[in-house]
KOLSEPA-733950 format. One record per atom (N, C-alpha, C, CB): z, y, x. Coordinates in pm, whole numbers, plus 50000, padded with zeros to 5 digits. Last residue first. Glycine has a CB too. Example, Ala and Ser with C-alpha at 12.3 -4.5 7.8 and 13.67 -1.06 7.14 Angstrom:
% residues 2
507084977551285
507144989451367
507875000351290
505724994051408
507804943151319
507804955051230
507804967051320
509054955351131
END
This chain:
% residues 247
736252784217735
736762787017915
735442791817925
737282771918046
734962795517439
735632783717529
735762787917664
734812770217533
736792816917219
735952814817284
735952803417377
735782824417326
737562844417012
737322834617064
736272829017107
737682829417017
738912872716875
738012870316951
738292852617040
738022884417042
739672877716522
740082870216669
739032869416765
740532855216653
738412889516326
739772891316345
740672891116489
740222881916267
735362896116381
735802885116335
737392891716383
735062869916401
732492915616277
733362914716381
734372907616297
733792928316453
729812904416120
730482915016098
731762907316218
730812918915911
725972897016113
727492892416118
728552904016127
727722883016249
723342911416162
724342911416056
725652903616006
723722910315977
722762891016487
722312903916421
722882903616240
720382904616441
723232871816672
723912876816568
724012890516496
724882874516599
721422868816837
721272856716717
722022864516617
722032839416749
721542894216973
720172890616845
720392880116725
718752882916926
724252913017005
723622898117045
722902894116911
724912885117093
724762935116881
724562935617099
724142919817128
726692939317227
724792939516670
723502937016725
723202938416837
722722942216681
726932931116513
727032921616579
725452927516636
727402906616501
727782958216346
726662944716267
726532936416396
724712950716197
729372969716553
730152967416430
728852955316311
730602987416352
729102954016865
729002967016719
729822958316618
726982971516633
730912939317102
730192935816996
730542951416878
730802918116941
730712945617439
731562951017347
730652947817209
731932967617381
729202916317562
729212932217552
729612932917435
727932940817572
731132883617575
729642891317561
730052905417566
728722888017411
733892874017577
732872864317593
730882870717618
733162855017438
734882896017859
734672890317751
733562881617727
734692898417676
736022874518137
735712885018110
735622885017978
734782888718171
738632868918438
738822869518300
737482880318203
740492875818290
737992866818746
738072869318633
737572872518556
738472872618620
739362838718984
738232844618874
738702853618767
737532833118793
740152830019319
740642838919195
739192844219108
741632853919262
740542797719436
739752807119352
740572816319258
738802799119267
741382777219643
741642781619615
740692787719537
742202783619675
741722736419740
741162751619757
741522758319637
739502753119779
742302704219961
742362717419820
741982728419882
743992721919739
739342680819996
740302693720064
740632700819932
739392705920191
738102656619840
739692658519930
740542671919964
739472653620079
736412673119751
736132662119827
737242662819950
734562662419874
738222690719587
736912693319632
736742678919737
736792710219713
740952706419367
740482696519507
738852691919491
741562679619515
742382736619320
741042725819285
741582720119382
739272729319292
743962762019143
743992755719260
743342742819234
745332754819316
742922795619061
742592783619034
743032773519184
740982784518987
744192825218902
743462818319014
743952800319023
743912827619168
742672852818754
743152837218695
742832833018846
742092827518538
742582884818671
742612875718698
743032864318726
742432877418719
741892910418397
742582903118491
741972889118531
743902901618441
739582912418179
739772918118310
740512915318370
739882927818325
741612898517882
740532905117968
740722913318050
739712910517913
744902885517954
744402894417935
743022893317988
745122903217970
745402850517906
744982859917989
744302868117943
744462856518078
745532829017709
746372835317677
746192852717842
747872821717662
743232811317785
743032819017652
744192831917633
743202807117519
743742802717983
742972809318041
742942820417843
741432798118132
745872781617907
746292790217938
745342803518025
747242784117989
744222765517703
745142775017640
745212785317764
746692768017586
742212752417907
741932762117824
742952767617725
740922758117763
744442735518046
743432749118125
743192756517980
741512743118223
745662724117822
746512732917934
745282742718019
747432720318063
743202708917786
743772713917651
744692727817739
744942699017547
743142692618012
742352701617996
742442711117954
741732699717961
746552687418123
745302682118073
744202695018039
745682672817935
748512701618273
748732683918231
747612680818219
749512678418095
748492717518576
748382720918470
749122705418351
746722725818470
751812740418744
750762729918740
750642722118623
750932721018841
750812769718886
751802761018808
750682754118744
752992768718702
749292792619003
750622789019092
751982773118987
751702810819106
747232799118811
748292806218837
749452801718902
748612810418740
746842765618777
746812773818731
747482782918707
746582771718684
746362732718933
747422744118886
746322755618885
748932747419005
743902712518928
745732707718952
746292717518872
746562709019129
741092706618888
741892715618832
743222709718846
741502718818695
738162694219046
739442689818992
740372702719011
740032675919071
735222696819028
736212701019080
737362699119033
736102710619097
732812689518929
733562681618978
734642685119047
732992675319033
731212719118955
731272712818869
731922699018970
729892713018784
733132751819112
731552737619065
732322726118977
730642725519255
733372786319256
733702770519165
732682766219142
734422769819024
733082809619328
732612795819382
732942783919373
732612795219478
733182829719138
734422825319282
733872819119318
735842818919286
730342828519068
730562837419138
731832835319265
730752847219041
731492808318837
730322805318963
730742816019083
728422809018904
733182820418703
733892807018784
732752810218909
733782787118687
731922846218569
733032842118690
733412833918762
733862842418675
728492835218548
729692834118510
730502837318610
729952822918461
725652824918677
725992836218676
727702843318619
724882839918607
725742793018448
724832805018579
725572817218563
722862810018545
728612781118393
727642781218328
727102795218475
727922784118134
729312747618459
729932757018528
728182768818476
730462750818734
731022712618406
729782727318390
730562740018417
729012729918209
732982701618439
732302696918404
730972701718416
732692694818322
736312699018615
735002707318556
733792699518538
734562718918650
739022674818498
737812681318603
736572689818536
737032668018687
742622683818554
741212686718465
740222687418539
741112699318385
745462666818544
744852675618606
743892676118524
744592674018733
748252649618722
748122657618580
746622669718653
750202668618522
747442612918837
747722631718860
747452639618731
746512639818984
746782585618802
748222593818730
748212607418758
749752588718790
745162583918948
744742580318818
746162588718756
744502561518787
743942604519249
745522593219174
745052594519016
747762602719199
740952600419335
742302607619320
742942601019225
742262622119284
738082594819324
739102595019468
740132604519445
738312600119618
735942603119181
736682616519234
737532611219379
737952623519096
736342579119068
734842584119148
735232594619191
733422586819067
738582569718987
738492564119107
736722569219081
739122545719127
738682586918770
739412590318877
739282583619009
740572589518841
737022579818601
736672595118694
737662593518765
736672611618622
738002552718492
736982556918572
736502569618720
736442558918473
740422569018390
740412561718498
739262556718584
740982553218464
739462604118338
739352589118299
739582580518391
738182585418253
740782640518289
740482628718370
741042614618330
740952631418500
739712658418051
740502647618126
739812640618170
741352640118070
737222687118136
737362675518056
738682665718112
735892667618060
735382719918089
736572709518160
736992699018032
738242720018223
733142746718169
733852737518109
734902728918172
733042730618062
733462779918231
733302764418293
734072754018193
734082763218462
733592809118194
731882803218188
732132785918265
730452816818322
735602823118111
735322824718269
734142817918329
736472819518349
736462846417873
735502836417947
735542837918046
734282835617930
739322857617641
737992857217718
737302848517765
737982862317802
740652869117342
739752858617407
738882862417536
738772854117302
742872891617223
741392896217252
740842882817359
741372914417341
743702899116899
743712891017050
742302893117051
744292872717069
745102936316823
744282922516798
744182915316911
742842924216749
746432956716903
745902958616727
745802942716735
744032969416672
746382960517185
745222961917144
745192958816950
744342951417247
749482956117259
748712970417305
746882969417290
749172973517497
750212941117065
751112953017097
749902963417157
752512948717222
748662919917076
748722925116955
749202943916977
749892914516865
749662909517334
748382917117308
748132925717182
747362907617307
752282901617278
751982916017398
750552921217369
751982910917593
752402885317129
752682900317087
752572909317153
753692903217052
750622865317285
749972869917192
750642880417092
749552859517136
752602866117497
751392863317530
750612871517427
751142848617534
755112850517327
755192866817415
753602871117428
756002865617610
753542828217252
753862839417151
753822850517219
755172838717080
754112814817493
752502818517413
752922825717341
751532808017330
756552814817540
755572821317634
754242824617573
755332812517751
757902801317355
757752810817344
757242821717427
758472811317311
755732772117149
756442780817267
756602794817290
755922778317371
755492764316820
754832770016946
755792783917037
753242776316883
756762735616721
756792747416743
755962754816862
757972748816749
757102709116523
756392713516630
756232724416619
755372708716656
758402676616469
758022690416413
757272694516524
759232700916374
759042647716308
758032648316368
757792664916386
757012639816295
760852637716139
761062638916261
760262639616344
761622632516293
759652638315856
760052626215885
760292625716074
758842615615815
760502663715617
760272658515786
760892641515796
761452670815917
757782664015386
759002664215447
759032662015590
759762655315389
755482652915309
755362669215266
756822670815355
755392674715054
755062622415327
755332634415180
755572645815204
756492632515085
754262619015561
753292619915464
753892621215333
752422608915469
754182645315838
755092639915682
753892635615649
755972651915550
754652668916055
753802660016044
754742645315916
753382656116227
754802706316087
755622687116070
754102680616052
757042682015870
755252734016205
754632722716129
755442714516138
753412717516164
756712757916329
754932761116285
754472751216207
753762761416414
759502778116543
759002763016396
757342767316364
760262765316170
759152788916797
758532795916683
757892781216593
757192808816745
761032784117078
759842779717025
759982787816866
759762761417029
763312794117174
762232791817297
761462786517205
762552782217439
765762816217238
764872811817126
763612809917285
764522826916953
769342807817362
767942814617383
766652810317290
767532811617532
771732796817351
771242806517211
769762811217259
772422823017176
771862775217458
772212786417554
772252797817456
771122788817682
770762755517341
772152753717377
772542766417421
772412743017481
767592767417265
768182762117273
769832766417309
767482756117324
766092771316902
766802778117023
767252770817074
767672787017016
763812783616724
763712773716790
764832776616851
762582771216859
763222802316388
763572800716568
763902788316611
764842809016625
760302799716155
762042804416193
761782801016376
763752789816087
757932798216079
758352810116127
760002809816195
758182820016002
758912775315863
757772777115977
758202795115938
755662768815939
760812759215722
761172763315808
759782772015917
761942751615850
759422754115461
760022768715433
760752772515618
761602767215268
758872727415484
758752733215440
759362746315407
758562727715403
761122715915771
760602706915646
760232720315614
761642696215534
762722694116074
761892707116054
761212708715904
760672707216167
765652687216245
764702682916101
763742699316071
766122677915922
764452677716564
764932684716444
764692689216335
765212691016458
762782666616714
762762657116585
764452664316542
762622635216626
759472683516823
760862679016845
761622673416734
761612689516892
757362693117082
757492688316954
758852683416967
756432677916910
755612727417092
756282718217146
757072709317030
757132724817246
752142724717162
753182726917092
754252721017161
753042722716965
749412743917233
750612735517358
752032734417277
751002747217534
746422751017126
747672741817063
748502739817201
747112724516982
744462771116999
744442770617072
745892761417042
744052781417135
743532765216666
742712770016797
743322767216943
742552785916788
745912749316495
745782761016565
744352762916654
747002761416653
745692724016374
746382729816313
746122749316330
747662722816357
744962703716549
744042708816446
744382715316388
743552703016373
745942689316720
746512686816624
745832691816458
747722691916666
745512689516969
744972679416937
745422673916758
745372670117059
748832686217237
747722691917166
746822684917080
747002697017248
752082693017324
750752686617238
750112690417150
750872677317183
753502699017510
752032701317573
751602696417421
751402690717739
756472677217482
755952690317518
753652695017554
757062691417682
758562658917294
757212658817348
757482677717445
755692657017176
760922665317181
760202652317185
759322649917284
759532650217078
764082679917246
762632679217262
762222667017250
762142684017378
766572675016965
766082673917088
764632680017079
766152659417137
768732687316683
767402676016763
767102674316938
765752682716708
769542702016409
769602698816552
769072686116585
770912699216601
769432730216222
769552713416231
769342714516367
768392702216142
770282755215944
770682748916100
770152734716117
772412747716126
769522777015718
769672763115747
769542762615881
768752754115679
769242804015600
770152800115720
770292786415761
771462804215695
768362788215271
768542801415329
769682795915463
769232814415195
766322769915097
767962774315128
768342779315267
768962761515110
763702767415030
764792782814998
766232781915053
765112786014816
762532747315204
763122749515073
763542758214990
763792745715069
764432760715481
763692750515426
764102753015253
764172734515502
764232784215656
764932783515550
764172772715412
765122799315518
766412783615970
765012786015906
765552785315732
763652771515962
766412773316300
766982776616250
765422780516106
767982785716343
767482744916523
765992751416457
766742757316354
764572740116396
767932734916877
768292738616732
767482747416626
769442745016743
767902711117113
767342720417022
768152724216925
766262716216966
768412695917418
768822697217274
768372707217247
770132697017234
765532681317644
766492692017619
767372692117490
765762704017619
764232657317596
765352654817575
766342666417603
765572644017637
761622675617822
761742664817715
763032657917685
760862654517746
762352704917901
762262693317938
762402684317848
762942691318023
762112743917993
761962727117874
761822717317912
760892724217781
760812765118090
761952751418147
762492744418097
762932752618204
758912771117985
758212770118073
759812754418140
757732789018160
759852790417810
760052779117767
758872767717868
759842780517597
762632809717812
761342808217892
760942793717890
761492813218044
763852832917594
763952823417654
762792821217746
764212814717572
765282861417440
764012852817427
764292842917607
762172866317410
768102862217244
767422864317384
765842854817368
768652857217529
767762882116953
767792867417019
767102867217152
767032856216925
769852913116869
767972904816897
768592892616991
766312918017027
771422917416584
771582916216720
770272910216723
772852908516781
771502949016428
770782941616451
770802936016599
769802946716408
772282979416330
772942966216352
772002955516362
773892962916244
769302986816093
770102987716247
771302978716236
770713004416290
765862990816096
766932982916028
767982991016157
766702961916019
762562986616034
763232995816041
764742991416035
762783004215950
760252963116254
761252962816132
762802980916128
762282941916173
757232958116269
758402962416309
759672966816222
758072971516376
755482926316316
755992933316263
757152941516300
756072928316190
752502910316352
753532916916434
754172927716349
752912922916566
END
């Protein structure tokens, strides 16, 4: 996070990339190569994808404006001039774009300069439940539409926030925070991008009936020293950049 001393300086509306739609038009701005101010234009490809190995936490968005070496960091924008993704990769097997890019949205970013902003660092939390996609199998043992975008819990660890709301294991995950999720990968980014101590509320289905849960957000363990000796296993480890962690 950087602040930049400068003036004249127009700032790029930041956008909300929550209203993206696959075949929106794009424009990627950047400086492939070295050549400086480069423009290209594309569409959305994809949205949500995850699974790329690139990041810890992944909801890229993907799009087949030419995206190539020297463009990561530049802006994403769409038609409106609003910047809604942050260039980050390609996928090439020479090193080029073969129309494959992928930027991370600009809700997750806001997310992770807001934290930076008022803690130095991200700060990960836990809510103690696992989650997995749903299989066409699981879906006809759950008794729910094989096509619904959703996540079922898997585990639900003792004593944790989830437990406490009164979440369980087979509970099917629709929406999160009032918006609804695609796949697992979507629960656990967007529980990752929640401040510690706030709360997350969860809309499930439960043997047909939906329901509700607000859990929160805690750290993964007690404020870790500086030799890690608030937790035994990790007695002379040294505090890590990022705090991470699974749901």
């Amino acid at each position: 996070l950087l602040k930049i001393d400068a003036r004249d300086l127009t700032a790029v509306p930041i956008g909300d990339s929550d209203n993206l739609n696959v075949g929106d038009f794009v424009v990627a701005i950047g400086n492939p190569f070295g050549l400086g101010q480069t423009v290209t234009s594309g569409i959305v490809s994809a949205l949500g994808r995850t699974g790329l190995n690139i990041e810890g936490y992944e909801d890229f968005i993907q799009t087949d404006a030419s995206i190539n070496p020297g463009n990561s960091g530049g802006a994403l924008i769409d038609l409106s001039g609003n910047l809604i993704g942050i260039n980050t990769a390609i996928i090439g097997p020479s090193g080029g774009n073969v129309g494959i890019g992928f930027a991370v949205p600009t809700n997750m970013a806001k997310q992770v300069m807001a934290q930076l902003v008022k803690n130095g660092e991200v700060r990960r939390g836990r809510i103690g439940l696992e989650t997995q996609d749903v299989t066409p199998d699981l879906a006809k043992a759950l008794n729910i539409a094989i096509n619904l975008p959703c996540a079922v819990v898997t585990n639900i660890d003792a004593d944790s926030p989830a437990e406490k709301a009164g979440m369980k294991a087979r509970d099917v995950i629709v929406a999160v925070n009032g918006k609804a999720i695609r796949s697992s990968a979507d629960v656990r980014n967007r529980i990752g991008l929640v401040p510690v101590g706030e709360q997350v509320e969860f809309k499930f289905l439960r043997d047909g009936a939906t329901k509700t849960a607000k859990v929160k957000v805690e750290r993964p363990y007690e404020v870790l020293g500086a030799s890690g000796e608030s937790v035994p296993q990790l007695a002379g480890a040294a505090r890590s950049e990022e705090h991470t962690s699974e749901l």
